[in-house]
C-alpha positions as CSV (number, residue, x, y, z in Angstrom):
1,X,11.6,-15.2,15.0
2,X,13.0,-12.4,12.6
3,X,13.1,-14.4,9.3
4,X,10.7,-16.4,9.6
5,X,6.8,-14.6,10.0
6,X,6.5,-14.1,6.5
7,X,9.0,-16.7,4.6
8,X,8.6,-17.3,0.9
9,X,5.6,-14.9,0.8
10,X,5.5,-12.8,-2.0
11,X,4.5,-9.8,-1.4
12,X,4.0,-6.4,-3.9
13,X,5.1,-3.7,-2.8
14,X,2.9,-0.9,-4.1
15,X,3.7,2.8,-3.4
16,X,1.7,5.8,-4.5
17,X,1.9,9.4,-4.0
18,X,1.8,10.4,-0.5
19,X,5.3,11.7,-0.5
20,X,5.5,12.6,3.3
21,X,4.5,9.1,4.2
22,X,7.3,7.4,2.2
23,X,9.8,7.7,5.6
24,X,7.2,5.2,7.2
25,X,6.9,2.9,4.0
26,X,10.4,1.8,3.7
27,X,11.4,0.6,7.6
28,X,8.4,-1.8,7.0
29,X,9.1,-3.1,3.6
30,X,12.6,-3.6,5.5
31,X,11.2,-5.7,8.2
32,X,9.2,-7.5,5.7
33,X,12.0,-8.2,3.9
34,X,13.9,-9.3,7.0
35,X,11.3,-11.6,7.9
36,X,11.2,-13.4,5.1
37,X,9.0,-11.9,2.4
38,X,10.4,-11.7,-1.5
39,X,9.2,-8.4,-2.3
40,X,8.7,-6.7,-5.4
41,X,8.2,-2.9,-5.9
42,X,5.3,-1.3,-8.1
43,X,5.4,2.2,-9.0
44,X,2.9,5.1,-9.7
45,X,3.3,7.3,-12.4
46,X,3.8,10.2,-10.2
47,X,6.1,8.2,-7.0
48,X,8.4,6.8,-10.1
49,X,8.6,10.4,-11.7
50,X,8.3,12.9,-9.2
51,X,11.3,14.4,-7.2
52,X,9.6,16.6,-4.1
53,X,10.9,17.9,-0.7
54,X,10.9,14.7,1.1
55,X,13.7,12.7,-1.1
56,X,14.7,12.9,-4.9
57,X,13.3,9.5,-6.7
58,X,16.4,7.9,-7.8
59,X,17.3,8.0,-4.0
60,X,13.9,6.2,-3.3
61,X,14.5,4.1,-6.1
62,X,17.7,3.3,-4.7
63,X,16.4,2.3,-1.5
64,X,13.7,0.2,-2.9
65,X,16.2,-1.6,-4.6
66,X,18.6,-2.1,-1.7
67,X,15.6,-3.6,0.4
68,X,14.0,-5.9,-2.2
69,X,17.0,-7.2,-4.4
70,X,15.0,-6.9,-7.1
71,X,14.0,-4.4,-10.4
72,X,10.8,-2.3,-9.6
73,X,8.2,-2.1,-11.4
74,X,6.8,1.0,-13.4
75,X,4.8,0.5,-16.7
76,X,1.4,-1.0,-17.1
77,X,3.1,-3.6,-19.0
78,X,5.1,-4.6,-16.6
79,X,2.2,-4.6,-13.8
80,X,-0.1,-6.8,-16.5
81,X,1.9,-10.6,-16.3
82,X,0.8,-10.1,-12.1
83,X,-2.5,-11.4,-13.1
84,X,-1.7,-14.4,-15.6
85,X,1.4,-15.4,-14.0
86,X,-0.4,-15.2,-10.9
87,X,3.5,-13.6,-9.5
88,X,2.1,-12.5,-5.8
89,X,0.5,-13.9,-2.8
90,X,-0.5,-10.4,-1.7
91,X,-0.5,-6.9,-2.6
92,X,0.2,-3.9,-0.3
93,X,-0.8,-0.8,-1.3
94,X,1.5,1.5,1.2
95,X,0.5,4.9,1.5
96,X,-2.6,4.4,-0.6
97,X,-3.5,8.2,-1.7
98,X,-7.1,9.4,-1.9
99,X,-6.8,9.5,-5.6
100,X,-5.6,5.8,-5.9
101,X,-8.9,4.9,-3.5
102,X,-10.9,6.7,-5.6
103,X,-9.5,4.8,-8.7
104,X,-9.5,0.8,-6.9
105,X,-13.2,1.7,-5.8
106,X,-13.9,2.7,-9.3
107,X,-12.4,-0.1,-11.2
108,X,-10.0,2.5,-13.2
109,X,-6.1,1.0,-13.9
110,X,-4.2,3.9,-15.6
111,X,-0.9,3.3,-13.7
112,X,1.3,0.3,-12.9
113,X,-0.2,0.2,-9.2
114,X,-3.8,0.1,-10.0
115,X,-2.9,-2.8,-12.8
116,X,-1.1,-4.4,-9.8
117,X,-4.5,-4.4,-7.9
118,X,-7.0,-5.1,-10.5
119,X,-4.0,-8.4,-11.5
120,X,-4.4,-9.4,-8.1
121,X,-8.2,-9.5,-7.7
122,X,-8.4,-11.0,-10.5
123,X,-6.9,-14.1,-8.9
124,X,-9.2,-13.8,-5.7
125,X,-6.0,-12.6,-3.9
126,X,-5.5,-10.3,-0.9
127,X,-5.0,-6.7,-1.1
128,X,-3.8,-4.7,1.5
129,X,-4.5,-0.8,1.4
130,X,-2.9,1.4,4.1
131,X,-4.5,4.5,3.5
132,X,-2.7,7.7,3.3
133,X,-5.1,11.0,2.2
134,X,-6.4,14.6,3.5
135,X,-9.8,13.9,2.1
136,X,-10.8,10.5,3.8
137,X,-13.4,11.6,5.8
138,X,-14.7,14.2,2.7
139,X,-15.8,13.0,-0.5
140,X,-13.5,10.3,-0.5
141,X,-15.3,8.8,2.4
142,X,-18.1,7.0,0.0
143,X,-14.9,5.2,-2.0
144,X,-13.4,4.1,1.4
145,X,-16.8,2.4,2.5
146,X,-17.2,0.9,-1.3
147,X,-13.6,-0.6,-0.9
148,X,-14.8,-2.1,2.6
149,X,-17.3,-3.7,1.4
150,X,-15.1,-5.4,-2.1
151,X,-13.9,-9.0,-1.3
152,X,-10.2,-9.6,-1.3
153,X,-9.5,-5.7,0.0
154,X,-8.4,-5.6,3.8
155,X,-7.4,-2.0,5.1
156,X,-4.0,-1.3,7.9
157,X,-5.9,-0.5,10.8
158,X,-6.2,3.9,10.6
159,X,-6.8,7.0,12.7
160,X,-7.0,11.2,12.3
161,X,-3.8,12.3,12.0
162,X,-4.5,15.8,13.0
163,X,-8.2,16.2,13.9
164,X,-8.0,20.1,14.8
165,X,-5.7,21.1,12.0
166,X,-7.0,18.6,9.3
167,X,-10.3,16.9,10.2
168,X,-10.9,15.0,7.3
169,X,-7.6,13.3,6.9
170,X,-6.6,9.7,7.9
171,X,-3.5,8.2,7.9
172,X,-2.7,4.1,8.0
173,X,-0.5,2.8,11.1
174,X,2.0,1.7,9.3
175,X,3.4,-0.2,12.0
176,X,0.5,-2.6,11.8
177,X,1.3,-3.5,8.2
178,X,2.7,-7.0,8.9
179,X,0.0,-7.9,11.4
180,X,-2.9,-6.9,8.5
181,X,-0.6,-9.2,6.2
182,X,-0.9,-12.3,8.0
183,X,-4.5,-11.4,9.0
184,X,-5.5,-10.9,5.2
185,X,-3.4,-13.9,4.1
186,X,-6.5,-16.2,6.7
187,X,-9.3,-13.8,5.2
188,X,-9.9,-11.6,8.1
189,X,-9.1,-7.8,8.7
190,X,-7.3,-7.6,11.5
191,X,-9.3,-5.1,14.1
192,X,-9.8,-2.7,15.5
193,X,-9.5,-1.4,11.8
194,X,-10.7,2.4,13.1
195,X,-7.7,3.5,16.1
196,X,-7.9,6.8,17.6
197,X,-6.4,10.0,16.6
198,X,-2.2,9.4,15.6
199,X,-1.5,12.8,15.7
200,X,1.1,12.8,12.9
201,X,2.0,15.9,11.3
202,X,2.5,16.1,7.4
């Protein structure tokens, strides 16, 4: 029943830098939100700064705010009390840009959304990436397999977006965010975690 699937789940809401993906992000943080979840938006440097072809950020902003009913978040500071105040029962990392994978798998937190993830391992708590890059199946691919191997890290189930034009890219299905939610939330990745080709263009 809508309102119901994820109730008084708290759920962060992290979104990095795969501009062209953010049209997918927010009708799912909506139907989280619909279903139940309290969410709470976390920032990148580069999403919270960066106007670009696909929207200007205060509109995003806007939008984040309508959804969540809440402030987002966009310092390190702000990302930090996650850990200690243990704030979140899971942490979504939707579109999840090569450059962010390449960071979780190294243990590197220079922006609000990698402090979110390294707050909420600390606690032994879920993290949900829904991967997002051109370079996934390049030299990206070693952080990927490092990241499936980590405990606590569950991936959105993912496919080639455009296997003739870009063969090395991968995007998330975003529409199997809330089903890898409930599936990380019992310790399991929900599966099949590799789909066939999406064939989504960017």
């Amino acid at each position: 029943m809508p309102g119901t699937r994820f109730s008084n789940l708290r759920v962060g809401a992290v979104l990095t830098g795969s501009h062209c993906t953010m049209d997918e992000v927010l009708p799912q943080l909506q139907r989280l939100r619909d279903e139940g979840a309290e969410l709470v938006p976390i920032l990148s440097y580069t999403v919270s700064a960066t106007d670009n072809r696909f929207y200007p950020v205060a509109e995003l902003k806007d939008a984040l705010r309508r959804i969540s009913g809440t402030e987002i978040i966009t310092t390190i500071t702000g990302a930090e009390p996650i850990g200690p105040r243990k704030l979140l029962d899971i942490v979504v990392v939707m579109p999840a840009t090569g450059n962010t994978i390449a960071k979780m798998a190294n243990g590197i937190a220079d922006t609000p959304s990698l402090m979110a993830v390294k707050a909420q391992l600390r606690n032994q708590r879920p993290v949900v990436v829904a991967i997002s890059t051109n370079d996934a199946l390049g030299v990206n691919a070693r952080n990927i397999g490092a990241l499936m191997n980590m405990k606590d890290i569950y991936f959105v189930p993912f496919g080639q977006d455009d296997p003739e034009g870009k063969p090395r890219s991968l995007v998330a299905n975003m529409e199997l965010v809330g089903d890898t939610i409930l599936a990380a939330m019992t310790g399991r990745q929900l599966q099949p975690m590799v789909l066939g080709p999406i064939f989504k263009s960017h």
